[in-house]
C-alpha atoms as a printed R data frame, in Angstrom:
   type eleno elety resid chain resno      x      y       z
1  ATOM     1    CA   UNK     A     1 32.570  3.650  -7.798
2  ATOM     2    CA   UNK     A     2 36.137  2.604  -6.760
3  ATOM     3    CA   UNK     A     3 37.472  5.094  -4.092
4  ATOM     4    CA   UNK     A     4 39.707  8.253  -5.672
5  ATOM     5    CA   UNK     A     5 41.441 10.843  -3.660
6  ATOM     6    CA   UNK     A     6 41.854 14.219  -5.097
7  ATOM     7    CA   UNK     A     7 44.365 17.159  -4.011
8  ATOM     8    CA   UNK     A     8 43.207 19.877  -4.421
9  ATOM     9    CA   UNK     A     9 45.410 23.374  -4.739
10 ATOM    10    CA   UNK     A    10 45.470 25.128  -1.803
11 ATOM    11    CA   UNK     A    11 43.118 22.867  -0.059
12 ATOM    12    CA   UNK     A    12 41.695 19.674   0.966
13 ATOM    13    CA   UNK     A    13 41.890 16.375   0.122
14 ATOM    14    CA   UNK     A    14 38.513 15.345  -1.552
15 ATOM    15    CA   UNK     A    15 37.418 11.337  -1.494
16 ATOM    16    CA   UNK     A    16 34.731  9.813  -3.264
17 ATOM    17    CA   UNK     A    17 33.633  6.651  -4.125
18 ATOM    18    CA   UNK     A    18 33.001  3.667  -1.561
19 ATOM    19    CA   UNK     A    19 35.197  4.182   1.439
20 ATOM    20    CA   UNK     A    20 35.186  4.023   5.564
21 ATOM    21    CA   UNK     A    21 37.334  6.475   7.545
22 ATOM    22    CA   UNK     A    22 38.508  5.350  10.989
23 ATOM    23    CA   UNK     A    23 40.177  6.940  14.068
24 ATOM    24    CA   UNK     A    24 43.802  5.933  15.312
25 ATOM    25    CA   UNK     A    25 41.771  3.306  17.703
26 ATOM    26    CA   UNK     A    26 40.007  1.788  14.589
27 ATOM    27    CA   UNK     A    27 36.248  3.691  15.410
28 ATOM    28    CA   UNK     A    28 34.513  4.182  12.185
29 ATOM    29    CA   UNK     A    29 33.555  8.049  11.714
30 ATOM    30    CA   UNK     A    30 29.728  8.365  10.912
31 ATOM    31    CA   UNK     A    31 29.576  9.557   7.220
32 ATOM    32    CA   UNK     A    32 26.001  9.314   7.399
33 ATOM    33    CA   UNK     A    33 25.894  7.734   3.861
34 ATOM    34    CA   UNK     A    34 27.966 10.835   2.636
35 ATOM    35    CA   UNK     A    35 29.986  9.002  -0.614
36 ATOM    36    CA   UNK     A    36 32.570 12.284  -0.968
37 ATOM    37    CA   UNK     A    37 33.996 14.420   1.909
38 ATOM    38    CA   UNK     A    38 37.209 16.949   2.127
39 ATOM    39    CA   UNK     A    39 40.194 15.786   4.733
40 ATOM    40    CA   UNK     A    40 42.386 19.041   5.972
41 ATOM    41    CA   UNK     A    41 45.250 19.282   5.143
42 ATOM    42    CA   UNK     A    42 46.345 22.404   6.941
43 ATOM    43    CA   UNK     A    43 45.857 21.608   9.950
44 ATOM    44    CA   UNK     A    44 43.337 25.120  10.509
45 ATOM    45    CA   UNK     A    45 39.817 22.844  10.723
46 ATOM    46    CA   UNK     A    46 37.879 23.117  13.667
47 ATOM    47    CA   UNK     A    47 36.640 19.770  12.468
48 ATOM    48    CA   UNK     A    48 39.565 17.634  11.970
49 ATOM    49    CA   UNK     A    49 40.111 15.675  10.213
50 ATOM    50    CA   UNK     A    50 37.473 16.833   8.139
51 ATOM    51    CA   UNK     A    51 37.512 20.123   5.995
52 ATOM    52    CA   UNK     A    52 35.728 23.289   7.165
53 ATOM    53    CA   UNK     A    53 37.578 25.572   5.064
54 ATOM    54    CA   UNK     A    54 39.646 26.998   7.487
55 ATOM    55    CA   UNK     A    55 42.822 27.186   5.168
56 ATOM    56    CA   UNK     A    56 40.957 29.982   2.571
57 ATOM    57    CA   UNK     A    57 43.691 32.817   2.608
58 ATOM    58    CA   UNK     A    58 46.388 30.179   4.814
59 ATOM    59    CA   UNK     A    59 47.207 27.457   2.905
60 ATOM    60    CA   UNK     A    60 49.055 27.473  -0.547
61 ATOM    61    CA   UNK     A    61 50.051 24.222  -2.899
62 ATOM    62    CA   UNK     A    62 50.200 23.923  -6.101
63 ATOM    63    CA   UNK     A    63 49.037 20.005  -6.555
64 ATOM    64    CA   UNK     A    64 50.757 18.616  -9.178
65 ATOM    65    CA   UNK     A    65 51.306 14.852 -10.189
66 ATOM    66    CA   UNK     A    66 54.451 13.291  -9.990
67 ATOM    67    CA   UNK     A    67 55.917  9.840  -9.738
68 ATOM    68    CA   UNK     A    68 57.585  8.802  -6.398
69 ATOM    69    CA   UNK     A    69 60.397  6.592  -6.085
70 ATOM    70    CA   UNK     A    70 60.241  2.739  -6.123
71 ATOM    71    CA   UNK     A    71 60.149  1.783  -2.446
72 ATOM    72    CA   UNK     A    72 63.172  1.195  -0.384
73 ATOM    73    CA   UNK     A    73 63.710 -2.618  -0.058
């Protein structure tokens, strides 16, 4: 399964699919085998960057598609 990143409202980012997840030093997180987790987005998680649901009650977005610019050049 090709990766895909969800946003979800008022919440996390969800991947799934066949993906690695590495630290600003380029140290692979142990999934152990997991093939969908939740990334924080509000910054609450005592588990960053993973979701713990922290932002229940704190966080609000409406996720909606949209189409960004063509990059600057």
């Amino acid at each position: 399964m090709p990766t895909k990143i969800t946003v979800l409202s008022n919440g996390s980012l969800r991947v799934e699919g066949e993906f690695e997840i590495v630290d600003a030093q380029g140290q692979n997180y142990g999934l152990a085998g997991r093939e969908r987790v939740s990334i924080c987005r509000c910054g609450l998680s005592a588990n960053k960057p993973f979701c713990d649901g922290s932002h229940k009650g704190h966080f609000e977005h409406d996720a909606k598609a949209f189409d960004l610019p063509a990059p600057k050049v």
